[in-house]
C-alpha positions in Angstrom: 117.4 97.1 102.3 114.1 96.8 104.7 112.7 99.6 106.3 110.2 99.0 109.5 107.8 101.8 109.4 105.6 101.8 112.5 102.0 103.6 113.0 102.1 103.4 108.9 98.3 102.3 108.7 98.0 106.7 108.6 99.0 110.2 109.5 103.0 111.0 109.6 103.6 107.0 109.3 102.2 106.7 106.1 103.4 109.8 104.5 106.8 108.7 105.6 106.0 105.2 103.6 105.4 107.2 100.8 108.5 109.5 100.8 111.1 106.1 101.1 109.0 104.5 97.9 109.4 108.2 96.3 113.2 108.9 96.9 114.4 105.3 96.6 114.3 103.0 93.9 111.0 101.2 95.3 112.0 97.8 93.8 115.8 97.7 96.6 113.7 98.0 99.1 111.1 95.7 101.5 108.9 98.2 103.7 107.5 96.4 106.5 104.5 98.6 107.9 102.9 98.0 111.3 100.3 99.2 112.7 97.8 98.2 115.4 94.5 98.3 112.7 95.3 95.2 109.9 92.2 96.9 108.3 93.6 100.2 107.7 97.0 98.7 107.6 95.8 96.9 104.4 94.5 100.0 102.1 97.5 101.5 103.1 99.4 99.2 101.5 97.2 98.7 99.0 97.3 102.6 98.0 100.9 102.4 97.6 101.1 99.2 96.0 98.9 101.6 93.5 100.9 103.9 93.3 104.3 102.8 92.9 105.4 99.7 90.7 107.1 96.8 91.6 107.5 97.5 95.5 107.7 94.7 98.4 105.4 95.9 101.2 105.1 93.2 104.2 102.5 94.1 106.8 102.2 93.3 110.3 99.3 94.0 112.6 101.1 94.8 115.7 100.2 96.8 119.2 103.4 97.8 120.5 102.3 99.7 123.5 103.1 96.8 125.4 106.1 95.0 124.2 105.6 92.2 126.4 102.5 90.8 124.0 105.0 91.4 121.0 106.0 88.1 119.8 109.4 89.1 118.2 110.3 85.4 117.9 107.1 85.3 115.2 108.0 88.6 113.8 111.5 88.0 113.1 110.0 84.7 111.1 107.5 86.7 109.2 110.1 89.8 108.6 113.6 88.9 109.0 115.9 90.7 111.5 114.2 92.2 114.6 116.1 94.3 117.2 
């Protein structure tokens, strides 16, 4: 299962992260974070990668405030199905 988590570099997007990797068997699912900051995006990941054992975490540094810059067609490469 893959679970897009977005503004999960912090605040109620990381702690959210966190709940999915506590209540589900971390190793059936990929969590794909995004955030806008790859930086903070990174120790986020990082933290839970501490945390819990033998998770799939994909990150993607993306500002969705304007959809229009999104590339989907390069996200959908880099994470699978897009809607």
């Amino acid at each position: 299962m893959k679970v897009l988590v977005t503004g999960a570099s912090s605040g109620i997007g990381y702690e959210f992260c966190d709940e999915i990797l506590k209540n589900y068997n971390a190793g059936d699912i990929t969590l794909v974070m995004v955030s806008k900051d790859k930086e903070k995006l990174k120790k986020a990941s990082d933290k839970l990668m501490k945390k819990y054992i033998n998770v799939n975490i994909v990150i993607e540094a993306v500002n969705l405030i304007n959809i229009k810059d999104v590339k989907l067609k390069d996200l959908r490469k880099k994470i699978g199905y897009v809607p």
